[in-house]
C-alpha positions in Angstrom: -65.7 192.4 242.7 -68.8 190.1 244.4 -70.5 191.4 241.4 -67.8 189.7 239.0 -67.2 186.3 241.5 -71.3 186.1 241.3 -71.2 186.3 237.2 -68.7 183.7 236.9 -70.6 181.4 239.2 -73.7 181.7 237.1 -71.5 181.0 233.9 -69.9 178.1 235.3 -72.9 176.7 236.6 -74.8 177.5 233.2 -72.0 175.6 231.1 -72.5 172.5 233.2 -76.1 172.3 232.9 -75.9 173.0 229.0 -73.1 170.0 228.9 -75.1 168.0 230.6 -78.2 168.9 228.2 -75.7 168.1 225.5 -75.1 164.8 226.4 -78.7 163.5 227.5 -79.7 160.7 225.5 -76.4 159.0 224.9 -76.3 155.4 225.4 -73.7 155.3 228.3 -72.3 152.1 227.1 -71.4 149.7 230.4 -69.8 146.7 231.0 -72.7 143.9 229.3 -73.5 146.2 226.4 -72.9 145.0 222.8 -71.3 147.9 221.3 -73.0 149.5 218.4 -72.0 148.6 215.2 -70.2 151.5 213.4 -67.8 153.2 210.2 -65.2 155.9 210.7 -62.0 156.8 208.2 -59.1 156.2 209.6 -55.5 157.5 209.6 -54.7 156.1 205.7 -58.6 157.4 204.7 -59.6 153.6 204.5 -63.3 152.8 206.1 -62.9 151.3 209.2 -66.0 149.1 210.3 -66.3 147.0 213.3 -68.4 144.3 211.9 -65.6 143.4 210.3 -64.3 142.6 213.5 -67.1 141.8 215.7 -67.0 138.1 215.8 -63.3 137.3 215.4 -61.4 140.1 217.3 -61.1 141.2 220.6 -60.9 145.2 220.6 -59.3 147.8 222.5 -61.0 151.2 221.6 -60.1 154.4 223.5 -61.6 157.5 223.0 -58.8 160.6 223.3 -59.6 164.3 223.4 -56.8 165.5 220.6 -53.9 164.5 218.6 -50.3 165.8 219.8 -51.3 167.3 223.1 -49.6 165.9 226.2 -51.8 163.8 227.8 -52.7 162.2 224.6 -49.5 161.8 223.2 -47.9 160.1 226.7 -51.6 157.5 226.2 -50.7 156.6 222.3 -47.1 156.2 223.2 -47.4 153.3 226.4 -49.9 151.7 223.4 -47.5 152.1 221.0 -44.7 150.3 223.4 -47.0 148.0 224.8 -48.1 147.2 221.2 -47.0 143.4 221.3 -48.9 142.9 224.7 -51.9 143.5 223.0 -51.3 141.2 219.6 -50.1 138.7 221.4 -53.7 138.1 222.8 -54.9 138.9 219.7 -56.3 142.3 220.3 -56.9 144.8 218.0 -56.1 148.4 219.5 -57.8 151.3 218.2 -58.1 155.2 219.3 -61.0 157.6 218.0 -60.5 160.9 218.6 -62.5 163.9 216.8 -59.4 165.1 214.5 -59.7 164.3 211.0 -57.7 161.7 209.0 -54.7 164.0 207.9 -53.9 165.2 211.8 -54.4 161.5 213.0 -52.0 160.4 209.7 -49.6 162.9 211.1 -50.0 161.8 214.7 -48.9 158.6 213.7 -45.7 159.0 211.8 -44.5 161.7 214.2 -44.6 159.3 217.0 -44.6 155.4 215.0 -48.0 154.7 216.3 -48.9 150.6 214.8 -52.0 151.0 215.6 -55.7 152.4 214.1 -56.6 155.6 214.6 -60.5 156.7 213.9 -61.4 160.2 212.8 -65.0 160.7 214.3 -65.4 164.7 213.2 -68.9 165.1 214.3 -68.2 163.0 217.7 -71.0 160.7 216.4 -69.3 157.5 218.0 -68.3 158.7 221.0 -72.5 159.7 221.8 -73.2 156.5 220.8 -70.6 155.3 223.4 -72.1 158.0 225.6 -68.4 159.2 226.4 -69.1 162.0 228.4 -67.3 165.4 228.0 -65.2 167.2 231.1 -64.1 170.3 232.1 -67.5 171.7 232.1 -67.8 170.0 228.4 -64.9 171.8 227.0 -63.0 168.9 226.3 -64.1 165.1 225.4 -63.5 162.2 227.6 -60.6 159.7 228.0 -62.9 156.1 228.1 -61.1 152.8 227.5 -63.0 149.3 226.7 -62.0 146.2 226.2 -64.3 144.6 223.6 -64.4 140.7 223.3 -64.9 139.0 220.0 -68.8 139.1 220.2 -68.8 142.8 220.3 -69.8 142.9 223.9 -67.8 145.3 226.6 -65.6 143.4 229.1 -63.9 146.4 230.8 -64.5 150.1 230.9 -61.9 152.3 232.2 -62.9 156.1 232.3 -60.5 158.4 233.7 -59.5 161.6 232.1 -55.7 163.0 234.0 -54.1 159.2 234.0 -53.4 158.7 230.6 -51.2 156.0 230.9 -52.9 153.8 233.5 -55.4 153.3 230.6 -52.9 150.6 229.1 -51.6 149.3 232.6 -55.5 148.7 233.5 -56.4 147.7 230.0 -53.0 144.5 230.3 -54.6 143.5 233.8 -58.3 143.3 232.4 -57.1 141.4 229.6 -55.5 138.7 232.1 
């Protein structure tokens, strides 16, 4: 049995050190940073680029870990209802996420999402964001920024078991 506890410890403490391998090098993108200018599909299979945006917009991008699960689904839906907040100030919300452009597509009828929703397959944006993984880097991160119309990051909210206070902090940052 000690034999088994000690095994698991190792393996435990093995995946944290390779996640943490995995995500040396990534930019860590703070409060201050200009954002990195980038391209992803999104739910329609239309490019998305933010230097199309970068200069006129503000931007809410939130990284999610997966379309449809619970946590997720509870996050898209308070930016779904709070939708209005947002374009009312002229913001621009988007989620990236590492499902393709069919499950996102999906994702949004099923629950009347308004919003864009990025497919990053090969979670190329979220290291350049330096969005770090959890649970022993078994499943991505839940980061929230509030980007200004210059491209540079007024707000950062990472949190990864309170969905939904990503939009409440998101609305007070924006105030």
């Amino acid at each position: 049995m000690k034999r088994k506890i000690l095994i698991l410890l190792l393996l435990i403490v093995l995946i944290t050190i390779i996640s943490q391998l995995n995500m040396s090098g990534q930019n860590n993108i703070q409060v201050g940073d200009k954002i990195p200018v980038f391209s992803l599909k999104d739910q329609n299979g239309e490019e998305f680029d933010t230097s199309d945006y970068i200069g006129n917009t503000t931007m809410v991008i939130y990284f999610y870990p997966k379309d449809d699960t619970p946590g997720c689904t509870k996050e898209a839906c308070k930016f779904r209802d709070s939708y209005e907040e947002f374009t009312d100030r002229n913001v621009k919300v988007i989620g990236i996420s590492a499902d393709d452009t069919q499950s996102h597509k999906d994702f949004a009828a099923k629950y009347n999402l308004p919003f864009t929703l990025l497919s990053d397959p090969d979670n190329k944006v979220r290291k350049l964001f330096g969005v770090k993984s959890n649970m022993f880097g078994m499943i991505p991160g839940r980061v929230t920024y509030i980007v200004n119309n210059k491209g540079i990051v007024q707000f950062m909210y990472d949190n990864m078991f309170n969905a939904e206070k990503h939009i409440d902090k998101a609305l007070e940052a924006l105030k």
